[in-house]
TORMI-638271 format. One line per 5 residues: number of its first residue (from 1); their letters; for each residue x, y, z of C-alpha. Coordinates in nm, 2 decimals. Layout:
! TORMI-638271
NUM) A) X,Y,Z | ...
***
This chain:
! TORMI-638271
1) XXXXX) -2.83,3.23,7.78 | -2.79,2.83,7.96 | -2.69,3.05,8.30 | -2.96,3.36,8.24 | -3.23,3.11,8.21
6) XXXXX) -3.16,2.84,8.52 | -3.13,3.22,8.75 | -3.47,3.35,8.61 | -3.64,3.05,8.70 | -3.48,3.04,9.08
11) XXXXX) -3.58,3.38,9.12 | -3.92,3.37,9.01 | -3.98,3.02,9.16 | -3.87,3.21,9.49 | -4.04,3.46,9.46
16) XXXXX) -4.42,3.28,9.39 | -4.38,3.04,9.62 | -4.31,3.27,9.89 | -4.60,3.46,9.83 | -4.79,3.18,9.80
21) XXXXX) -4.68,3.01,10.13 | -4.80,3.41,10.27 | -5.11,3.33,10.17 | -5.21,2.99,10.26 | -5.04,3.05,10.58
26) XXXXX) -4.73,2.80,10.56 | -4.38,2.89,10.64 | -4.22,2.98,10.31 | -3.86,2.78,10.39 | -4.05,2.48,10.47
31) XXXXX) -4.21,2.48,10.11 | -3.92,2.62,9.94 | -3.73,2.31,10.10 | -4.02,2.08,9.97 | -4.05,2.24,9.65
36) XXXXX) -3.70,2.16,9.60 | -3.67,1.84,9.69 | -3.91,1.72,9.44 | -3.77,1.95,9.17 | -3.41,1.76,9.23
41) XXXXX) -3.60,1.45,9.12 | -3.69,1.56,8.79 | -3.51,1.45,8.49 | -3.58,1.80,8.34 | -3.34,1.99,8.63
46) XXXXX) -3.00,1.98,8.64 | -2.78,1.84,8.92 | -2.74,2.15,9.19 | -2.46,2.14,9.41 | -2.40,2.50,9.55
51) XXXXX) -2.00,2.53,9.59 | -1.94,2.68,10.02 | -1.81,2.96,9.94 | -2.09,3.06,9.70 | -2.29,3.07,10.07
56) XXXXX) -2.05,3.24,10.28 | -1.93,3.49,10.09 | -2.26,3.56,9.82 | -2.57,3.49,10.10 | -2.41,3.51,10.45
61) XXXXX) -2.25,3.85,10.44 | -2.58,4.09,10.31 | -2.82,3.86,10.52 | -2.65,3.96,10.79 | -2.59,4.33,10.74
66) XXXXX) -2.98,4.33,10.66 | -3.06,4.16,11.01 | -2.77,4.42,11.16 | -2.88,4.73,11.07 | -3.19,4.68,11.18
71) XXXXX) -3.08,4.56,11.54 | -3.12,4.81,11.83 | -2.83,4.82,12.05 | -3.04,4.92,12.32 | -3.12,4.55,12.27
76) XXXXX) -2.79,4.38,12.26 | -2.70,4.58,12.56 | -3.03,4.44,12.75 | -3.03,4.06,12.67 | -2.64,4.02,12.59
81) XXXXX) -2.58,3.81,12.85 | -2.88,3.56,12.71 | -2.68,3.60,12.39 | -2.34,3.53,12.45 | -2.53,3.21,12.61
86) XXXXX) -2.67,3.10,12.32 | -2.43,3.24,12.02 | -2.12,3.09,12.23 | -2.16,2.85,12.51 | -2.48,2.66,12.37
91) XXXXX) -2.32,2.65,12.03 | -2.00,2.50,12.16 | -2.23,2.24,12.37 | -2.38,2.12,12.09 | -2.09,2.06,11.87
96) XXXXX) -1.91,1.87,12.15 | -2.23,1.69,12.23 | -2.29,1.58,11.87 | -1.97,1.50,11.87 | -1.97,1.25,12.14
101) XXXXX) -2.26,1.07,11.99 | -2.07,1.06,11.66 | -1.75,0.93,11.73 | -1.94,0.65,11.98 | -2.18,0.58,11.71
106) XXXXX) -1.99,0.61,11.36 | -1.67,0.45,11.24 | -1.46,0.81,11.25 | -1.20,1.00,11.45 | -1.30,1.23,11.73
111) XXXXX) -1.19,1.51,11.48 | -1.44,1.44,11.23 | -1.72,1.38,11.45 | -1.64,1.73,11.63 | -1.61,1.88,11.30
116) XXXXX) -2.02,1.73,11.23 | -2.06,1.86,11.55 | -1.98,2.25,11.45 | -2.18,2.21,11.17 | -2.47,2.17,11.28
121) XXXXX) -2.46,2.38,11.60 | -2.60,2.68,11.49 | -2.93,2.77,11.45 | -3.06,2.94,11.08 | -3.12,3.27,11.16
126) XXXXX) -3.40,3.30,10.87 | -3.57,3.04,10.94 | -3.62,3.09,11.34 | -3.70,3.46,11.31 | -3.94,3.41,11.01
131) XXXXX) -4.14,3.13,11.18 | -4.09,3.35,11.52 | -4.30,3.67,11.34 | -4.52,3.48,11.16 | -4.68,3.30,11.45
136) XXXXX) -4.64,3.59,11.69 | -4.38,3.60,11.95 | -4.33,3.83,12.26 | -4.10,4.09,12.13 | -3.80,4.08,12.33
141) XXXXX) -3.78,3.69,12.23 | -3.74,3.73,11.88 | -3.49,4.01,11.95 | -3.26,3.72,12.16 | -3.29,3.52,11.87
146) XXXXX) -3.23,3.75,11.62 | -2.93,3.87,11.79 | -2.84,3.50,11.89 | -2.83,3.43,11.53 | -2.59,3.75,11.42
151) XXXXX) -2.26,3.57,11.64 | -2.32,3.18,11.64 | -2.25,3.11,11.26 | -1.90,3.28,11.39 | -1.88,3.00,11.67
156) XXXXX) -1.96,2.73,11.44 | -1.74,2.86,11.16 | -1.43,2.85,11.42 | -1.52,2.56,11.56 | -1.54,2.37,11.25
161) XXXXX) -1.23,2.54,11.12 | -1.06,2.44,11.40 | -1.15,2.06,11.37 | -1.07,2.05,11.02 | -0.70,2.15,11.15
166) XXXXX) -0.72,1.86,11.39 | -0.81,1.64,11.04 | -0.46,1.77,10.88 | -0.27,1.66,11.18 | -0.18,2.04,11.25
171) XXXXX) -0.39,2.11,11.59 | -0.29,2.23,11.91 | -0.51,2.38,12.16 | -0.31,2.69,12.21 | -0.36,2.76,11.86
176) XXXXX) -0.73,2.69,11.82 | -0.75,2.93,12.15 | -0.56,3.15,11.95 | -0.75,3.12,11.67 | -1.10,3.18,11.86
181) XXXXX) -0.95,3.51,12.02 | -0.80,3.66,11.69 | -1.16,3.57,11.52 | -1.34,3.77,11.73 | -1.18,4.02,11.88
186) XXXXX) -1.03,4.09,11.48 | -1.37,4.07,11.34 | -1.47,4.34,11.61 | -1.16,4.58,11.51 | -1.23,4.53,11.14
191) XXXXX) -1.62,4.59,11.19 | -1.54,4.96,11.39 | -1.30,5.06,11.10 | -1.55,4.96,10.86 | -1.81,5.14,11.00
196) XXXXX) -1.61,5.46,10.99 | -1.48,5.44,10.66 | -1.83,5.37,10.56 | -1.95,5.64,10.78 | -1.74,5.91,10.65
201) XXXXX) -1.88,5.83,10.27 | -2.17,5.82,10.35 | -2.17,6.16,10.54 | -2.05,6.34,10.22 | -2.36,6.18,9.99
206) XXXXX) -2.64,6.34,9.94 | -2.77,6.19,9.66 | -3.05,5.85,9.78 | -2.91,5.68,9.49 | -2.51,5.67,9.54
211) XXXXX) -2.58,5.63,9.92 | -2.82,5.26,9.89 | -2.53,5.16,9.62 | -2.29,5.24,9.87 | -2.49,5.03,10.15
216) XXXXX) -2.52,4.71,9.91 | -2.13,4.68,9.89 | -2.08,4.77,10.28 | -2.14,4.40,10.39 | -1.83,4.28,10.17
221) XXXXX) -1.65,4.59,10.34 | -1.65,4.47,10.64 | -1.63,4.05,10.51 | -1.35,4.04,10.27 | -1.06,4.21,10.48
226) XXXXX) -1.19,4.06,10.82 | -1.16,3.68,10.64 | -0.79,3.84,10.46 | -0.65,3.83,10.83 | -0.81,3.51,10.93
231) XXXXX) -1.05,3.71,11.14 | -1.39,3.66,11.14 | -1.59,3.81,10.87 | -1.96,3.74,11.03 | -1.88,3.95,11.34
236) XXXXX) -1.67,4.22,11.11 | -2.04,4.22,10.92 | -2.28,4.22,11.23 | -2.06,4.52,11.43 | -2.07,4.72,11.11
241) XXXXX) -2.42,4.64,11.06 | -2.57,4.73,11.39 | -2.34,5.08,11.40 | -2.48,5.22,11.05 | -2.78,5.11,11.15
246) XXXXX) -2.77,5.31,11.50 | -2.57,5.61,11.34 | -2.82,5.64,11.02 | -3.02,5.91,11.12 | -2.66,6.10,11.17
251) XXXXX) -2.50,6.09,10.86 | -2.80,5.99,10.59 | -3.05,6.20,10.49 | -3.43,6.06,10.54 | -3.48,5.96,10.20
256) XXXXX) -3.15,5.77,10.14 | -3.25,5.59,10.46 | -3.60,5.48,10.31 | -3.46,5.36,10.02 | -3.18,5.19,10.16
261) XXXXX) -3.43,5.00,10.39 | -3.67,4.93,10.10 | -3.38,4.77,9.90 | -3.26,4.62,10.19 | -3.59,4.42,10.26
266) XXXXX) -3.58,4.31,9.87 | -3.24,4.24,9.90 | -3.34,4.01,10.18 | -3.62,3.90,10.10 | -3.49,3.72,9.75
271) XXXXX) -3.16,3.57,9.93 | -3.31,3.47,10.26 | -3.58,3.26,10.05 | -3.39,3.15,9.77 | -3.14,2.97,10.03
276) XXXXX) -3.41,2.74,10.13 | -3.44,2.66,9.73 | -3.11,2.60,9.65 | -3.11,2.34,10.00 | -3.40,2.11,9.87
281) XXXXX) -3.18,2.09,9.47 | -2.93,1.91,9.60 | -3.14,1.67,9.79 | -3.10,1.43,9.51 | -2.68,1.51,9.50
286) XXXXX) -2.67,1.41,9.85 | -2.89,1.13,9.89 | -2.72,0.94,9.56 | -2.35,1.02,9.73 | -2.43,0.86,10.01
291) XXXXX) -2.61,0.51,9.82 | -2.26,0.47,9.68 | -2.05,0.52,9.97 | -1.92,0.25,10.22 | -2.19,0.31,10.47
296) XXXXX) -2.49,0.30,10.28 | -2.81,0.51,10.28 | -2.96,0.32,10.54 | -2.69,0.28,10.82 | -2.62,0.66,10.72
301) XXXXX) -3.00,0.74,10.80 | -2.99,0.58,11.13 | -2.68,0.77,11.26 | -2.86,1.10,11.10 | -3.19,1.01,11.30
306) XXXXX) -2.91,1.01,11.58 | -2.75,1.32,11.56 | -3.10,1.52,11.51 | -3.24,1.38,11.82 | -2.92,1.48,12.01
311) XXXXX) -2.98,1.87,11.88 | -3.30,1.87,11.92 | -3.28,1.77,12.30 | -2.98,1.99,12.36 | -3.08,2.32,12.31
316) XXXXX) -3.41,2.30,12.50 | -3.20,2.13,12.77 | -2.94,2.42,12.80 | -3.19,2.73,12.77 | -3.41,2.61,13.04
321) XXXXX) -3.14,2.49,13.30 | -3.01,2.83,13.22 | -3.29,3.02,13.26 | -3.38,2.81,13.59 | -3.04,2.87,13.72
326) XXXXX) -3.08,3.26,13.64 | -3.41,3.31,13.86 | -3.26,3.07,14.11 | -2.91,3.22,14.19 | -3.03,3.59,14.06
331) XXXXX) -2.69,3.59,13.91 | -2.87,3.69,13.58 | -3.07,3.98,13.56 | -3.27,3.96,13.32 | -3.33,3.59,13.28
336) XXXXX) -3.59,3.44,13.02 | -3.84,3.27,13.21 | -3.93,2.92,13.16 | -4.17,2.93,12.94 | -3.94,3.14,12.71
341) XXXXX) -3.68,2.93,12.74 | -3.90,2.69,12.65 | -3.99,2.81,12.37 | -3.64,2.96,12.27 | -3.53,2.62,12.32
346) XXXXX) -3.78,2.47,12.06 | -3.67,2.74,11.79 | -3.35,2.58,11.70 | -3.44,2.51,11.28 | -3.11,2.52,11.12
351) XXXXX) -3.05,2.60,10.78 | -2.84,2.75,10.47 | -2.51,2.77,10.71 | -2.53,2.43,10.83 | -2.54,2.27,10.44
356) XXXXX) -2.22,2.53,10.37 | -2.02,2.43,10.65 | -2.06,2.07,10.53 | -1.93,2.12,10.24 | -1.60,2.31,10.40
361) XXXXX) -1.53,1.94,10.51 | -1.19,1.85,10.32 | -1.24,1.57,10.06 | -1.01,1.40,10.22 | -1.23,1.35,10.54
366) XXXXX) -1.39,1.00,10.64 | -1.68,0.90,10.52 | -1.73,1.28,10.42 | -2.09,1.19,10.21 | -2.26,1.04,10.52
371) XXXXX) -2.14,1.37,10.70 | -2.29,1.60,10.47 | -2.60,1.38,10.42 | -2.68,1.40,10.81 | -2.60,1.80,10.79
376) XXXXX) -2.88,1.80,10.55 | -3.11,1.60,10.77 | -3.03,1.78,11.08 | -3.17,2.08,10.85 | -3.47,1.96,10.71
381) XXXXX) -3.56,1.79,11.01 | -3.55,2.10,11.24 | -3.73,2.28,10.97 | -4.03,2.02,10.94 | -4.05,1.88,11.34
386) XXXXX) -3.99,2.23,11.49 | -4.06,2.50,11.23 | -4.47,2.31,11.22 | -4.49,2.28,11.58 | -4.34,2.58,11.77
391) XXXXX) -4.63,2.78,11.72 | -4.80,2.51,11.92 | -4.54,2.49,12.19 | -4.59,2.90,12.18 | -4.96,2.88,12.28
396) XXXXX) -4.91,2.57,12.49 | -4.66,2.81,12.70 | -4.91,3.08,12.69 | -4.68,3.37,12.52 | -4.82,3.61,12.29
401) XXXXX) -4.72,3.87,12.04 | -4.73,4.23,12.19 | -5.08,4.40,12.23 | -5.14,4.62,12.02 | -5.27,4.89,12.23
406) XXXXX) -4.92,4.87,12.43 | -4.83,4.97,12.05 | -5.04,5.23,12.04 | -4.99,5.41,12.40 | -4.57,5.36,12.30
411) XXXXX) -4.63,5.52,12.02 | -4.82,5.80,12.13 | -4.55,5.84,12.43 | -4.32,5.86,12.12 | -4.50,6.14,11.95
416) XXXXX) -4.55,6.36,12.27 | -4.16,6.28,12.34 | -4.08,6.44,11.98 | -4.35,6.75,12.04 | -4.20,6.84,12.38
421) XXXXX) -3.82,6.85,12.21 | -3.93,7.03,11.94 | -4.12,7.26,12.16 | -3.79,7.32,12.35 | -3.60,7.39,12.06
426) XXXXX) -3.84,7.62,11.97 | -3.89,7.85,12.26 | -3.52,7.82,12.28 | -3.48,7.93,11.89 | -3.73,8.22,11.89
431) XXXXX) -3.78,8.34,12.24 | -3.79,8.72,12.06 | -4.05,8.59,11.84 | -4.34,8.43,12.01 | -4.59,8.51,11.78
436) XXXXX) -4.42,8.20,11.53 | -4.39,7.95,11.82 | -4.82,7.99,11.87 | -4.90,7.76,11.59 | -4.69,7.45,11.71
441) XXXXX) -4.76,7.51,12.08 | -5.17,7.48,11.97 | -5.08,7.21,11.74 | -4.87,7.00,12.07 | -5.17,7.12,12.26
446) XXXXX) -5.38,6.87,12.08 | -5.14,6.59,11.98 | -5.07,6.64,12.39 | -5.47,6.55,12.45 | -5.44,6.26,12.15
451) XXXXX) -5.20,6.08,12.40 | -5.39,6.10,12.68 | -5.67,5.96,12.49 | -5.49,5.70,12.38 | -5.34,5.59,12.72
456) XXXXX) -5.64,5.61,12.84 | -5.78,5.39,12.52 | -5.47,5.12,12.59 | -5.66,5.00,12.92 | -6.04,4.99,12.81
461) XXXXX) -6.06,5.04,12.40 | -6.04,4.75,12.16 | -5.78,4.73,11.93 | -5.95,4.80,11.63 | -6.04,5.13,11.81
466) XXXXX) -5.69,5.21,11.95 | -5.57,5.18,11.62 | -5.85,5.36,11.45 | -5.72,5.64,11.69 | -5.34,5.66,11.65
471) XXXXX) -5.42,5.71,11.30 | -5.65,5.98,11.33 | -5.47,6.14,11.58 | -5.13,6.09,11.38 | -5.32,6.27,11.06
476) XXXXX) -5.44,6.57,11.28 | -5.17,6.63,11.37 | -4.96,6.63,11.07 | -5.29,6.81,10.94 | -5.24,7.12,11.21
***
């Protein structure tokens, strides 16, 4: 009953602020973290101190997978080369930069100022794509951040790993290279085999139920023997993610596949929220660690105040040279233009990750309380400074969410797209029977004129009205 009771009240604490920040129009990890800080204070809560792996092997692995298979490859495959920038290069950038300020500024090897440095270097990918949807982002930015965010908790994970070697006097920079390679291109092999053991399963259940049970155990499919082989179980999770969630329409039926994705959004939901919870409770852990230790709370603050300023100025730095550099030498395609970048560069929040990796630190380490006290400003701060203001740095760069009569005309395109297949199919099917294939050619017939209407509608109509439209052209013909 003493462990029933403290979950209950995380979960419903979770759950009613989150829908309470919906409605007031505040970002829900921002007041989770608040809500949480204050709680930690209170003589009637316990001392919360979340063990790592709890994190990385309990939150990471389905927040992942629910991000994954809802990722379009046709995506990856368009802005890939803005995400191996961010997800790999930027990441490693930051670590070394914060790492450079660290070991001038603190009293500790280069080792454990390059291990601070991984830690923070990743950006939360809850808390970026949260605030990025709430306040209404073009859509192909919030897919390079969402897809930033599935690989660079792998890059920080190595990087820290490999730091905390050079702590234990056993680095060698053949082996971290080694260690990088096998991470990733492991986590890769292990993802594909996942994905076909999963696959074959799932192709021979038929029944909704079995099939979302079967989903909710995937992500520690592909985690657990990824991170058995020292591989990396965050890509292993992502590249069987992103493959179910391309091959779904293959090998599920359709109402497996709305039940998975309705358990799937709970699932996320609860975790992604409750995170943010569990980061304010141990504000009060941290903070009395760090009065006791040799530094002090106050010297402590100052080199945190350091280290946030340092990834705060990094990441805009890096995405806009890059995305200057891009338009410049052409050598990029499809470069983010300055304003995104701009913007991109502002949504760096960290989060859950960033607190987890601190606490992978050995005990052993210097000064290892003032390490994981400035993890835990680096995320709070992010979350306050940038998760208020980006929306204003959005309007001040003059990007927009998508219009929603470009909505409407794709999704008419879409319709007539199916009608025209299945119209194929059919003449093709029953080309001695053409007296069946009248009804659907009369009913394409008029979902054929509803698209011209609403192309027509996506230059001139309001939205209200283009919406008003799809649906009534969506119900006739379904109706017909």
């Amino acid at each position: 009953m003493h462990i029933a009771l403290p979950i209950f009240l995380l979960v419903a604490t979770t759950i009613s602020v989150s829908v309470l920040a919906r409605r007031v129009g505040l970002s829900a990890p921002l007041l989770l973290v608040a809500i949480g800080a204050v709680a930690s204070y209170l003589p009637q809560v316990p001392e919360v101190h979340v063990d790592s792996e709890v994190i990385l092997l309990g939150f990471l692995p389905p927040l992942l997978y629910a991000t994954a298979i809802r990722t379009s490859i046709i995506d990856l495959k368009r802005d890939v080369f803005q995400i191996v920038q961010l997800s790999i290069l930027l990441v490693l950038v930051t670590a070394f930069a914060v790492g450079l300020v660290s070991w001038w500024l603190m009293p500790v090897g280069f080792a454990a100022a390059m291990a601070l440095g991984g830690v923070v270097a990743p950006p939360d990918a809850v808390a970026a794509t949260a605030v990025a949807r709430r306040i209404g982002l073009p859509r192909r930015l919030v897919a390079v951040l969402e897809g930033e965010s599935l690989f660079n908790d792998a890059t920080a994970l190595v990087t820290v790993g490999t730091a905390v070697s050079a702590l234990t006097g056993s680095f060698s920079a053949s082996r971290a290279g080694l260690a990088f390679v096998i991470a990733a291109l492991g986590g890769i092999v292990i993802g594909v085999i996942a994905f076909y053991v999963v696959e074959f399963v799932q192709k021979h259940i038929r029944d909704a139920v079995t099939s979302v049970a079967i989903s909710i155990i995937t992500p520690w499919v592909a985690y657990l023997p990824a991170e058995a082989i020292k591989a990396s179980g965050v890509i292993a999770v992502v590249v069987t993610g992103v493959l179910l969630g391309f091959k779904a329409p293959y090998y599920n039926t359709a109402q497996a596949r709305v039940a998975s994705r309705m358990n799937w959004n709970s699932i996320q939901f609860l975790l992604e929220n409750m995170v943010f919870l569990l980061i304010g409770l141990q504000v009060s852990m941290i903070i009395d660690q760090v009065q006791t230790s040799d530094l002090g709370l106050q010297r402590t603050s100052l080199y945190a105040v350091a280290v946030l300023v340092t990834v705060m100025l990094v990441r805009p730095m890096f995405i806009i040279a890059a995305a200057w550099l891009g338009k410049v030498s052409r050598w990029d395609s499809r470069p983010l233009s300055l304003r995104e970048g701009a913007v991109a560069g502002w949504a760096g929040m960290r989060g859950v990750v960033t607190l987890a990796a601190a606490f992978l630190l050995p005990p052993e380490t210097p000064h290892r309380e003032s390490l994981v006290f400035i993890a835990l400003v680096v995320t709070i701060g992010t979350l306050v400074i940038q998760g208020f203001t980006l929306g204003r740095v959005a309007n001040l760069m003059k990007l927009r969410a998508p219009d929603p009569r470009e909505d409407a005309l794709a999704r008419a395109q879409v319709m007539q797209a199916s009608v025209d297949a299945g119209e194929a199919a059919m003449r093709k099917a029953l080309a001695d029977d053409p007296e069946l294939a009248d009804t659907p050619r009369q009913s394409s017939s008029r979902c054929r004129s509803r698209t011209c209407a609403a192309r027509t509608c996506s230059g001139n109509c309001s939205a209200t009205t283009t919406r008003w439209a799809r649906r009534s052209s969506t119900a006739s013909c379904v109706r017909r």
